[in-house]
VEXNU-710387 format. One line per field, with one value per residue: x, y, z of N, C-alpha, C in turn; residue number from 0. Coordinates in pm, whole numbers, plus 32768, in hexadecimal, padded with zeros to 4 digits. Example, Ala and Ser with C-alpha at 12.3 -4.5 7.8 and 13.67 -1.06 7.14 Angstrom:
// residues 2
n_X [8527/8505]
n_Y [7DC7/7F1F]
n_Z [830C/82C4]
ca_X [84CE/8557]
ca_Y [7E3E/7F96]
ca_Z [830C/82CA]
c_X [8528/850A]
c_Y [7EB6/8003]
c_Z [830C/8313]
seq [0/1]
***
This chain:
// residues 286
n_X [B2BD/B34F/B30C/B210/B20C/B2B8/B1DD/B12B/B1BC/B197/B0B5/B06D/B110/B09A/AF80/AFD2/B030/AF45/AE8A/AD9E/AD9D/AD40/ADDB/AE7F/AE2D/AD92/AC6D/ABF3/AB26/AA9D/AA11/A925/A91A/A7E7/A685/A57E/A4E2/A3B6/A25E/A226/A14F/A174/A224/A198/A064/9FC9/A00C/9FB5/9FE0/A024/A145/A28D/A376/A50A/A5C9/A6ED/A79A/A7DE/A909/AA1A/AB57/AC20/AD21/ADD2/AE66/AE90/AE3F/ADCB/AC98/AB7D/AA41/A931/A92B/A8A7/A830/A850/A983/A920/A84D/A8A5/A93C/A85D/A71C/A6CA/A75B/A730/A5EB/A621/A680/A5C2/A483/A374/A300/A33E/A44D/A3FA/A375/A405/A505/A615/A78A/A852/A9D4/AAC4/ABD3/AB2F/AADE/AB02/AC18/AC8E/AC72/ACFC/ADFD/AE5D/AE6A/AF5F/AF3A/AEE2/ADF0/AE30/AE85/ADCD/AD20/AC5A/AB02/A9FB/A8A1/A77E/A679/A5F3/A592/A59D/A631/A6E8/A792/A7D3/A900/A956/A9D9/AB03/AB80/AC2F/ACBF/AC83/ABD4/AA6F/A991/A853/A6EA/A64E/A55C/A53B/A5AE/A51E/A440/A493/A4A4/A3C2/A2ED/A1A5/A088/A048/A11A/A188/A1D3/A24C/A30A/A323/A364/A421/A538/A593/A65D/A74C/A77A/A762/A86C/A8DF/A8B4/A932/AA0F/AAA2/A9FF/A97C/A89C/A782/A6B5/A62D/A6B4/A814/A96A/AA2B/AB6E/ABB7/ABEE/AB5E/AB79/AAF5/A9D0/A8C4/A761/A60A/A530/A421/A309/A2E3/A362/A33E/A417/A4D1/A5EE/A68D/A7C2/A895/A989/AAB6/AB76/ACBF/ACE2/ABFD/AB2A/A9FE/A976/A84A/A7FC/A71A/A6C2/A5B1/A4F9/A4D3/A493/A492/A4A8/A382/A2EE/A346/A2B0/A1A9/A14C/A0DF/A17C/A175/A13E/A15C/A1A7/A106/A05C/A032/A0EB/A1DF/A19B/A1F1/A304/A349/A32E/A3AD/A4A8/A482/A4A2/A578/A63D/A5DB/A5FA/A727/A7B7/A7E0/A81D/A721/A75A/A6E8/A68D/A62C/A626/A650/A66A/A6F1/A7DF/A862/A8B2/A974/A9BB/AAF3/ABBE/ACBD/AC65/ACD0]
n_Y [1C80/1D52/1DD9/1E30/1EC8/1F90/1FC7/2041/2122/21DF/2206/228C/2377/2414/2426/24CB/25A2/25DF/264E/273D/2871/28DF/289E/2969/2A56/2BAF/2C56/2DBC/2E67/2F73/30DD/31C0/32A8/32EC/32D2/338F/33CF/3337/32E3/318C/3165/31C2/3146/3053/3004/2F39/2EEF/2EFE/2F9F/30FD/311B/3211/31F2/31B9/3180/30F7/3136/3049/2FEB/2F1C/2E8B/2DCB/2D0D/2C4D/2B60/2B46/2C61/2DA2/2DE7/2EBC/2ED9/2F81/30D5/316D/32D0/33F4/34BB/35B4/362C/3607/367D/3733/3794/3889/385E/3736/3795/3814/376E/367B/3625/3709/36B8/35C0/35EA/364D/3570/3495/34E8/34DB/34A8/34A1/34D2/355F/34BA/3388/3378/328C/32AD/32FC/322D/318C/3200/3204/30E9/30BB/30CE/315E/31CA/3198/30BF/2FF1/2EDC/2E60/2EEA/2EA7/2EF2/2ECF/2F4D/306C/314C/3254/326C/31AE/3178/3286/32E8/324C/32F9/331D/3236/323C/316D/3080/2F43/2F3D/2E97/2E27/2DFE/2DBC/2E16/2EC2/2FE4/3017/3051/3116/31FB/31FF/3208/3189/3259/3260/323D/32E7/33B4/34C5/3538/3483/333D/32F9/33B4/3475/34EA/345E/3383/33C0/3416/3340/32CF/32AF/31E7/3098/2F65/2E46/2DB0/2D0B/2BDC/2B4C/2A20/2A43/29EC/2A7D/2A67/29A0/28B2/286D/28EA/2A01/2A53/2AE6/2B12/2B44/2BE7/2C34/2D23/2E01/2EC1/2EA7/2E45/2DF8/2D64/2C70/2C0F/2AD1/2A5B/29AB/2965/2908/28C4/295C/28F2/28A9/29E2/2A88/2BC8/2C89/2D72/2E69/2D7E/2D09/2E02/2E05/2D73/2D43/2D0C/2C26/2BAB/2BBF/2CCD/2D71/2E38/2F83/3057/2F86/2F20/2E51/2D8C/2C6B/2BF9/2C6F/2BBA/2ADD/2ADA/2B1A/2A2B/2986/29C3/2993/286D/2825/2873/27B9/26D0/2706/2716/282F/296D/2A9A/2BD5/2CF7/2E66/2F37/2F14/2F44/2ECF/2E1D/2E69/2EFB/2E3F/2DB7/2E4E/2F44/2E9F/2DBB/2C88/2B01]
n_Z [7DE6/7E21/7D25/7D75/7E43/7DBE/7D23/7DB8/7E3B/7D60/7D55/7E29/7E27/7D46/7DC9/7E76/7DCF/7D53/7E12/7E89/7E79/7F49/8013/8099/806F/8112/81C8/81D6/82C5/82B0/82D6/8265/82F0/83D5/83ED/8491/85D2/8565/8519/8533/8489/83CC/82D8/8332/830B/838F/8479/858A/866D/86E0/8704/86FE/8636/85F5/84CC/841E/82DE/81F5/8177/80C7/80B5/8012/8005/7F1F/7EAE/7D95/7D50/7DB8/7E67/7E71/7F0B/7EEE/7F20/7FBF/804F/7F7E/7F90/7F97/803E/8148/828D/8314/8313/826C/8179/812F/80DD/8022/7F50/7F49/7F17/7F93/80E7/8114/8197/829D/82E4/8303/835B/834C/83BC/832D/8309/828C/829E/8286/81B1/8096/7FD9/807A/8184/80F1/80CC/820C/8207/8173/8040/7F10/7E5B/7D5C/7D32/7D58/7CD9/7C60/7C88/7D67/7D14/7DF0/7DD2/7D18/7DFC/7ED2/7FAF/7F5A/7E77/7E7D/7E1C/7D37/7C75/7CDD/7C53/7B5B/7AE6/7B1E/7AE6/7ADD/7B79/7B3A/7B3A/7A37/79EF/7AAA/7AAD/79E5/7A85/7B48/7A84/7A5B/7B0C/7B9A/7BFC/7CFD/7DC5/7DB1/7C76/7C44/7D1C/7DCE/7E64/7DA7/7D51/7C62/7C00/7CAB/7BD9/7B06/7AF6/7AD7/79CF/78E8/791F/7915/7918/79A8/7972/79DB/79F8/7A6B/7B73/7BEF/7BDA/7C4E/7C4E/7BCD/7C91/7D4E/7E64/7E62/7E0C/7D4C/7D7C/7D20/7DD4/7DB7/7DD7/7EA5/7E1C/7C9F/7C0C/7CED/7DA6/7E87/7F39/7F6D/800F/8055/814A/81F4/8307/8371/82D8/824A/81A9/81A5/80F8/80EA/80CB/8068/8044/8145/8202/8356/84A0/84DB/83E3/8379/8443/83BE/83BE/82D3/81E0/8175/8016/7F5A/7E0A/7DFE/7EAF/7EA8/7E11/7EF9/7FCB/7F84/7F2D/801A/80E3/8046/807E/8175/8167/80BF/81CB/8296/821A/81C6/82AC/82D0/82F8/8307/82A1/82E6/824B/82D8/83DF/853C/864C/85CB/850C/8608/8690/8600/8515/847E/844F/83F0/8338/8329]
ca_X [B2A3/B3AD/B2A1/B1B5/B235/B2C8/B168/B0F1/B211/B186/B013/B041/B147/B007/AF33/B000/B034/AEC6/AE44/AD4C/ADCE/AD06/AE1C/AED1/ADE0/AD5D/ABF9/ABEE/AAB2/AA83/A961/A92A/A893/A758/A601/A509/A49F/A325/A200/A246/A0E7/A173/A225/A147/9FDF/9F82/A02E/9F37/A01E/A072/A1C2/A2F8/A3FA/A57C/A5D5/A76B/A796/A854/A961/AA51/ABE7/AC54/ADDB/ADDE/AEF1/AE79/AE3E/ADA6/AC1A/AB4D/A9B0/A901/A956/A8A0/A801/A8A2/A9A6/A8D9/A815/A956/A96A/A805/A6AA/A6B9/A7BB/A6A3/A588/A65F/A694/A553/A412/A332/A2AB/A3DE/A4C3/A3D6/A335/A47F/A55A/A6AB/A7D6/A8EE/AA0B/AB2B/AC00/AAC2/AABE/AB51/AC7C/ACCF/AC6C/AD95/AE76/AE41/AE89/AFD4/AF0C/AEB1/AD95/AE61/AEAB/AD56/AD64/ABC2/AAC1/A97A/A85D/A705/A625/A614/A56C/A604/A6B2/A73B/A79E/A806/A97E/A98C/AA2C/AB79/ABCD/ABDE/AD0F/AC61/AB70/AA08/A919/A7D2/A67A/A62B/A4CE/A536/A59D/A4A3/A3EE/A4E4/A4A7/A340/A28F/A12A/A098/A028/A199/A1D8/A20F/A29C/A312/A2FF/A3EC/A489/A576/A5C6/A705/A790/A75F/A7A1/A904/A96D/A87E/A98E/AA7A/AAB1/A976/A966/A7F5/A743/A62A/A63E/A726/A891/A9DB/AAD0/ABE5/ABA6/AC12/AAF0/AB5F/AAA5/A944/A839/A6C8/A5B3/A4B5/A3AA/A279/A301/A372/A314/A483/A523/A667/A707/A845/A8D9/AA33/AAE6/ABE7/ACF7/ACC2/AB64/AAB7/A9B0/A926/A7D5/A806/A67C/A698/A51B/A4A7/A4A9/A4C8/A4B8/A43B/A2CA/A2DB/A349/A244/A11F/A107/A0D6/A1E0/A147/A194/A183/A186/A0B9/A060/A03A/A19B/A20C/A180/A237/A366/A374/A303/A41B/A534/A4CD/A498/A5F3/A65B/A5C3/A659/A7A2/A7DC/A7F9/A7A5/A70C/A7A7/A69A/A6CB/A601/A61D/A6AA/A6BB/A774/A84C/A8A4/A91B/A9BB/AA19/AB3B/AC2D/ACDC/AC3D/AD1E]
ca_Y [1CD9/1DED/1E30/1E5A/1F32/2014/203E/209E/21C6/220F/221C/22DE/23D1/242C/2446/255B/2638/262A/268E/27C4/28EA/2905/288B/29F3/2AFC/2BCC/2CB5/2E05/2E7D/3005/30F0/324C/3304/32A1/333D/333F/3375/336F/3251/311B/312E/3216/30F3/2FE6/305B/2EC7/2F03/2F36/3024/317F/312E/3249/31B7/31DB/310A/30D3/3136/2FEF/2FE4/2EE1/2E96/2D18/2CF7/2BE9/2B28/2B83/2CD9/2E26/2DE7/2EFF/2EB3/2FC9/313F/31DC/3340/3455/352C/3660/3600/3603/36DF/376F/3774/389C/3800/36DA/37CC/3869/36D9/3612/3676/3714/3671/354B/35E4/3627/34D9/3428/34F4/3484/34AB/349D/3513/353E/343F/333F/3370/323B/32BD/3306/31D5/3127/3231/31B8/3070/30A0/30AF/319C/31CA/3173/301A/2FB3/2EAD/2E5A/2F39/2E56/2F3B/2EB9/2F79/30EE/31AD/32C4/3226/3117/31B8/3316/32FA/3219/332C/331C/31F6/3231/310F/302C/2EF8/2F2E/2E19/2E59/2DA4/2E03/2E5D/2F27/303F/307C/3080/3186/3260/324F/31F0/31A1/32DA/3261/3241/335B/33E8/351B/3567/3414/3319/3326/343B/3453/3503/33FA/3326/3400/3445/32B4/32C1/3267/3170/301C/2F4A/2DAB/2DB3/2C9D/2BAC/2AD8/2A1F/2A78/29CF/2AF7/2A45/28F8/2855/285E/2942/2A5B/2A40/2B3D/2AF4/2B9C/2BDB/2CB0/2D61/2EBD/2EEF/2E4B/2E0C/2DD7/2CF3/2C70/2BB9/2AAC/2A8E/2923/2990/2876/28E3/299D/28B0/2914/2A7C/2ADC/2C34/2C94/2E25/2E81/2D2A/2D23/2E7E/2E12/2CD9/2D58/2D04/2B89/2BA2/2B93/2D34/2D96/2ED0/2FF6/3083/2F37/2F39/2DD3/2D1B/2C01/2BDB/2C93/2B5A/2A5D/2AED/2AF9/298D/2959/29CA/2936/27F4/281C/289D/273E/265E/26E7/273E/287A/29FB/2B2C/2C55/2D4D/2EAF/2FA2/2ECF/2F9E/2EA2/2DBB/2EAE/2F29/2DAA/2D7E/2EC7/2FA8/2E32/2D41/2BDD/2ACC]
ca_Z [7E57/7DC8/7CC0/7DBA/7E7A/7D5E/7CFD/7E39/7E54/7D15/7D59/7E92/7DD3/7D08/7E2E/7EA2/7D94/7D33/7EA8/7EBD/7E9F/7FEB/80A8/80AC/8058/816C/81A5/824B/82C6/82B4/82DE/81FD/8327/8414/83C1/8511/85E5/8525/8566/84EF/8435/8323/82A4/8313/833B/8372/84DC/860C/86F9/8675/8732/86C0/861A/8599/8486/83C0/8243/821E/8114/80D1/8093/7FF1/7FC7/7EFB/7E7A/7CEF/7D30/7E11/7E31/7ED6/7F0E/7EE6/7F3C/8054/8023/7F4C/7FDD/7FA5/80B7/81B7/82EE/831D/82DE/81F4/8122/8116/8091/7F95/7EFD/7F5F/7F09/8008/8120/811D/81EE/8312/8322/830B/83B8/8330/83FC/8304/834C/8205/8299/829B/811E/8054/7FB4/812E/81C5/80AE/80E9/826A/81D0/812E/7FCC/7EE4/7DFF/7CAC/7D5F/7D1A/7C43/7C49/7CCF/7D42/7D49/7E1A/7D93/7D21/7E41/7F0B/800D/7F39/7E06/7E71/7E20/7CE4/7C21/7D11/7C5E/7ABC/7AAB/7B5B/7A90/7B19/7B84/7B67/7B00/79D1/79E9/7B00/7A3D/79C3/7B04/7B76/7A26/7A5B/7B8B/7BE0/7C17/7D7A/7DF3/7D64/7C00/7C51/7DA0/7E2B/7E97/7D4A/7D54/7BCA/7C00/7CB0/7B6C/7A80/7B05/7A9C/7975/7865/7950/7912/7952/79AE/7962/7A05/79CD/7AE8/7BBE/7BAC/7C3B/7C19/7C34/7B98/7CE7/7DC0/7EA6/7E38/7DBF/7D61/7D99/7D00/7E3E/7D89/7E32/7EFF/7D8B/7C56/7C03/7D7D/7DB5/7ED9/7F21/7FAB/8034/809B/8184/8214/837E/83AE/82BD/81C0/81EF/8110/8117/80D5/80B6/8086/8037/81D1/826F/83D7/84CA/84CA/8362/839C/84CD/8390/83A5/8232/81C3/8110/7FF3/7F03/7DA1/7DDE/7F27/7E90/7DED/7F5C/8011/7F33/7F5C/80C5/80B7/7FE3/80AE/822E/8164/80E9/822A/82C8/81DC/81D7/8318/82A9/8333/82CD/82C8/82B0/8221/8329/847F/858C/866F/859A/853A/8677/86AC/8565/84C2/8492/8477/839F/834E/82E8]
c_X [B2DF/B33F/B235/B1D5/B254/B265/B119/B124/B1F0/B11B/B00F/B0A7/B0E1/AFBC/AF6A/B021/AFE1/AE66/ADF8/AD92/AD9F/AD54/AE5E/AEB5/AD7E/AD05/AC22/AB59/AAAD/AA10/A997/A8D5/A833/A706/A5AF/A549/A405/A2D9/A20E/A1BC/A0F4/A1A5/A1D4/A0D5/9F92/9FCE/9FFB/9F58/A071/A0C7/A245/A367/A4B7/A58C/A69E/A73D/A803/A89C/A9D9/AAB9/ABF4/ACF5/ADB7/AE75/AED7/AE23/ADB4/AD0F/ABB5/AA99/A980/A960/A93C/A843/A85C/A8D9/A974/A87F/A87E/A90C/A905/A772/A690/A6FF/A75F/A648/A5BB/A66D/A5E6/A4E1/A3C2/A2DC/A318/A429/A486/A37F/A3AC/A4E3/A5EE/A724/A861/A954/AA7C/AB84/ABA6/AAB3/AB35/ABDC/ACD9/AD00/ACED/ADE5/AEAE/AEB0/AF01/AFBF/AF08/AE25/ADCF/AEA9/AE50/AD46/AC99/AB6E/AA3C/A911/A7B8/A695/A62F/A5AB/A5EA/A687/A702/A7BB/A7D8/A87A/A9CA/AA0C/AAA9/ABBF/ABBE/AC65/ACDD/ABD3/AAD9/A990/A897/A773/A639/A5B0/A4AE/A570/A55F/A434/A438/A4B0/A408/A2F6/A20B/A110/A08B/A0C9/A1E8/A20E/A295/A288/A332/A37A/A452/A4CE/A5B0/A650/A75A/A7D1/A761/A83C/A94D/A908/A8D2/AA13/AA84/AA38/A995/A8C9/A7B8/A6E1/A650/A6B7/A7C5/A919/AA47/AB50/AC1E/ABFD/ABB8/AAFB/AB05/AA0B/A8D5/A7C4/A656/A53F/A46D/A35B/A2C2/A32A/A35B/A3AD/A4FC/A5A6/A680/A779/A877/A95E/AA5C/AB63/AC3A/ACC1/AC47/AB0B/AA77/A957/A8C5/A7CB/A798/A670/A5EF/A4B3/A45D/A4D3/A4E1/A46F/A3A6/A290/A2DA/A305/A1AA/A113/A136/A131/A189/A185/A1BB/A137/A107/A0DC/A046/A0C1/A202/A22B/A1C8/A2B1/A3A9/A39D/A378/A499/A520/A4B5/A538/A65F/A650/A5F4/A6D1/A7FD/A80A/A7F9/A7A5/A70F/A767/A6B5/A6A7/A5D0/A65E/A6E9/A725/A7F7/A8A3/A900/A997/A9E9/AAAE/ABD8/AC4D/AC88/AC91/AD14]
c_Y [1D63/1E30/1E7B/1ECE/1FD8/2067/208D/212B/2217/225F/22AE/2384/2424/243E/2502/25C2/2649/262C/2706/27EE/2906/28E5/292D/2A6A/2B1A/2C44/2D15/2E53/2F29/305A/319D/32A9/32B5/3311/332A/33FD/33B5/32E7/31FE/3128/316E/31E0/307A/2FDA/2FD8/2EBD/2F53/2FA5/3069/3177/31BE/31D6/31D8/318B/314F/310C/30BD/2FFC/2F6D/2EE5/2E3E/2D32/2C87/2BB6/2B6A/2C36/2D46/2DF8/2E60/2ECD/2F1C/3086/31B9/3258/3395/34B0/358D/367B/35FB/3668/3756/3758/37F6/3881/379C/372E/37FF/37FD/3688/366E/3692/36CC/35DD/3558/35E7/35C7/348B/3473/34D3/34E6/34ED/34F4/350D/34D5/33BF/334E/32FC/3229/32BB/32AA/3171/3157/3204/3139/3018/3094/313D/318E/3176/30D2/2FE0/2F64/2E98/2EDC/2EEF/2E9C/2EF1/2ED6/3057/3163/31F7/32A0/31CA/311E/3244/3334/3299/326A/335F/32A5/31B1/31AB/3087/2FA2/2F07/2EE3/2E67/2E01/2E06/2E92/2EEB/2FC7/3089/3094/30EB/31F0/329E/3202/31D7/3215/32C5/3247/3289/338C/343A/3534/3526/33DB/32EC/338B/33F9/34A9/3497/3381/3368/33FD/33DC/3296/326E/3236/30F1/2FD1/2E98/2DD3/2D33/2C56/2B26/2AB6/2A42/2A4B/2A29/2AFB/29BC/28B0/2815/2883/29B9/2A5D/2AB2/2AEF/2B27/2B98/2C63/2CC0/2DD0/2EE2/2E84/2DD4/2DEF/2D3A/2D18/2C18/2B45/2A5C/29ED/295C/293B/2893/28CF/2946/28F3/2956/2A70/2B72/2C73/2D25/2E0F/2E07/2CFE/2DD0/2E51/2D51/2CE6/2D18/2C5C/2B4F/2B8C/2C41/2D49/2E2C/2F26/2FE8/2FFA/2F60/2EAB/2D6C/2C98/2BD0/2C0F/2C10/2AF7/2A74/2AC4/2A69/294B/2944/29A3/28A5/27C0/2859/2811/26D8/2634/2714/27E2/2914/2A84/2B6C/2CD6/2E10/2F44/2F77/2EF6/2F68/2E13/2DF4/2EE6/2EA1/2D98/2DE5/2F11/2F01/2E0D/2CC2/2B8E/2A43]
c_Z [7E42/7D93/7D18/7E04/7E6E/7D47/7D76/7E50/7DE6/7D1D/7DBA/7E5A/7D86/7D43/7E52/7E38/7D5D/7DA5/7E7E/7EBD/7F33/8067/80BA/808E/810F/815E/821B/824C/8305/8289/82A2/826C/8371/83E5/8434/8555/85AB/854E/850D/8485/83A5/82D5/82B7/8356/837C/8424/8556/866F/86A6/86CC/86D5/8699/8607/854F/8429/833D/822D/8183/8123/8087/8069/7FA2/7FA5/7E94/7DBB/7CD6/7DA6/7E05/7E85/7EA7/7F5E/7F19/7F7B/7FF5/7FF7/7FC1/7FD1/801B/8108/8202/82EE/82E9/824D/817B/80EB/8098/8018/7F13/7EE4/7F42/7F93/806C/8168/8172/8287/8330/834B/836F/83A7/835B/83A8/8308/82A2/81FF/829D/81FD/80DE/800C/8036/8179/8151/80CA/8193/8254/81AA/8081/7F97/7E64/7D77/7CC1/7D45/7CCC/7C16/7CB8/7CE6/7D72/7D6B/7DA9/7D65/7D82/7E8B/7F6C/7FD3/7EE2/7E02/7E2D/7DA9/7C60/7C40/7CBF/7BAB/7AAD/7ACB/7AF3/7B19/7B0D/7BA9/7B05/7AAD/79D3/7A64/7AE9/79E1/7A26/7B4C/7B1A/7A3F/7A8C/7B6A/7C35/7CE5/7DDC/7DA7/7CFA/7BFC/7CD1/7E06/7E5B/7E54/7D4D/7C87/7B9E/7C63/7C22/7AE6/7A87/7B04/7A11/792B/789C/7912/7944/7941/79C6/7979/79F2/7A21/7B78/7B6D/7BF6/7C19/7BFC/7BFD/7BF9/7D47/7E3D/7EC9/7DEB/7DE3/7D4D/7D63/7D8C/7DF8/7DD6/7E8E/7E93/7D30/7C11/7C8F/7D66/7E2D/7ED1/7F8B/7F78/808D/80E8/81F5/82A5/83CC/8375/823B/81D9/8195/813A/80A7/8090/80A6/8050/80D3/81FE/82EB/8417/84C7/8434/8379/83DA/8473/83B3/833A/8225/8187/8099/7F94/7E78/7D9F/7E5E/7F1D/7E72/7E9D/7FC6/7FFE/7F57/7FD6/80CD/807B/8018/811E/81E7/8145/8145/8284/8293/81D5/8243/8335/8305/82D8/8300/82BF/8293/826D/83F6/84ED/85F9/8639/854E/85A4/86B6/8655/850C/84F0/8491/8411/83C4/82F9/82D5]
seq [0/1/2/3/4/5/6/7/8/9/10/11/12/13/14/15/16/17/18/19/20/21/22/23/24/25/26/27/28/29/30/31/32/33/34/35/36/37/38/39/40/41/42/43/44/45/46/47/48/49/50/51/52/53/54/55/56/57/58/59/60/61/62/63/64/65/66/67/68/69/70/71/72/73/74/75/76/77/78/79/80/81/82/83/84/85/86/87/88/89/90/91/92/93/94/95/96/97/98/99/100/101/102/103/104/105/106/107/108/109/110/111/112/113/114/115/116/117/118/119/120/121/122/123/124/125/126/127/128/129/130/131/132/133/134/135/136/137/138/139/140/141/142/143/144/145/146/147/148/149/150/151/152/153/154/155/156/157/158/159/160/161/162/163/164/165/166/167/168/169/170/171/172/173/174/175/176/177/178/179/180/181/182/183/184/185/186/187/188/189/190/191/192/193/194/195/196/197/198/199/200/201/202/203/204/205/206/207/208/209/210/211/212/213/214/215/216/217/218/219/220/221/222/223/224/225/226/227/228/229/230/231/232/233/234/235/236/237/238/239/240/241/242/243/244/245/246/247/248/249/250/251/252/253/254/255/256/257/258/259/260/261/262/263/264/265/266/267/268/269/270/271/272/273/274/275/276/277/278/279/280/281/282/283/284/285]
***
């Protein structure tokens, strides 16, 4: 019975010091600016009421026990504190459809300093995809290892002309200015931290190389934090987004994440939802 016992204090000894990192990492959910108000149909033309909208630039924080993780990086500070500030960055036409708010403290280096962080704390950088809003601010962070899907890189360098070659919602100074960083180059799924806390996703279709993430967190549960694989609930509602590299791969995706959203009790965190940000932004999740 001794023996027995021993091994039990043993077994469970081993239980506990190979737990999830997910018991003690925590998400913060921060926005690069709002863009609105404009008609919902300029992102999703498959939507019957030219309603106005506002929509979040969502950006994300992950303290994790093995190191700093930020997901994604909002719109470039050059864009800050005006609309001609905007035109002088974005190509024409961009700033007055969208409308973007940002303000300098609303820029990512900000929102860590906020935080108690700085930029050179960074230990990963996990970038979505490379459009404007997502991507603006990768070159704040040259110490940092950057996640990204391979092939998406080269969908950043050189677009489909119909989403824009030149002008579009590539900005190619964004992406020039981490050109020669550190690169985790992707080709699929990805557990970041070989615990299973952290896991990237590939959700292709709004780009050909798109990732999102999800996040096991002891508390809140497990987040899928979608960025433009969902923009908003209309999208989950069966209205089609604009603006895909491939509505077929777009569809799958979706599909992909409320199924694991239904399975694992999960939720999505979508990356332009104003009112689910207005519930859920600007906090810690733990």
């Amino acid at each position: 019975m001794k023996k027995i016992g021993l091994l039990a204090s043993i077994l469970a000894t081993l239980c506990i010091s190979t737990a999830p990192a997910a018991q003690s990492q925590e998400l913060y959910w921060a926005t690069s600016g709002m863009y609105g108000p404009f008609n919902i149909q300029a992102l999703i033309p498959t939507f019957p009421e030219a309603k106005q909208i506002k929509i979040p630039v969502s950006m994300w924080i992950l303290n994790h026990p093995k190191g700093l993780v930020v997901f994604d990086t909002g719109n470039n500070v050059a864009i800050s504190d005006g609309v001609e500030n905007c035109k002088k960055y974005w190509a024409p036409g961009l700033c007055d459809l969208f409308q973007p708010s940002q303000k300098r403290g609303d820029v990512i280096d900000m929102q860590l300093k906020k935080l108690g962080f700085k930029p050179e704390d960074v230990k990963v950088l996990v970038t979505s995809h490379t459009h404007l809003d997502h991507a603006g601010n990768m070159g704040m962070f040259p110490n940092a290892i950057h996640v990204v899907q391979k092939i998406e890189m080269y969908q950043g360098w050189w677009p489909e002309k119909f989403q824009g070659r030149m002008g579009g919602a590539f900005v190619q100074a964004d992406i020039q200015a981490a050109r020669g960083f550190n690169y985790l180059e992707l080709d699929g799924e990805y557990d970041l931290f070989g615990d299973g806390s952290v896991r990237i996703i590939p959700t292709p279709g709004h780009t050909i190389g798109h990732q999102s993430m999800k996040v096991k967190l002891p508390k809140s549960g497990t987040m899928i934090i979608s960025q433009d694989a969902v923009w908003m609930q209309e999208n989950l509602d069966g209205y089609v987004a604009g603006l895909n590299f491939s509505v077929q791969a777009y569809m799958s995706s979706v599909n992909k994440l409320k199924m694991m959203r239904d399975i694992e009790g999960a939720q999505i965190l979508m990356s332009h939802d104003a009112n689910q940000f207005g519930k859920m932004g600007d906090r810690w999740y733990k």
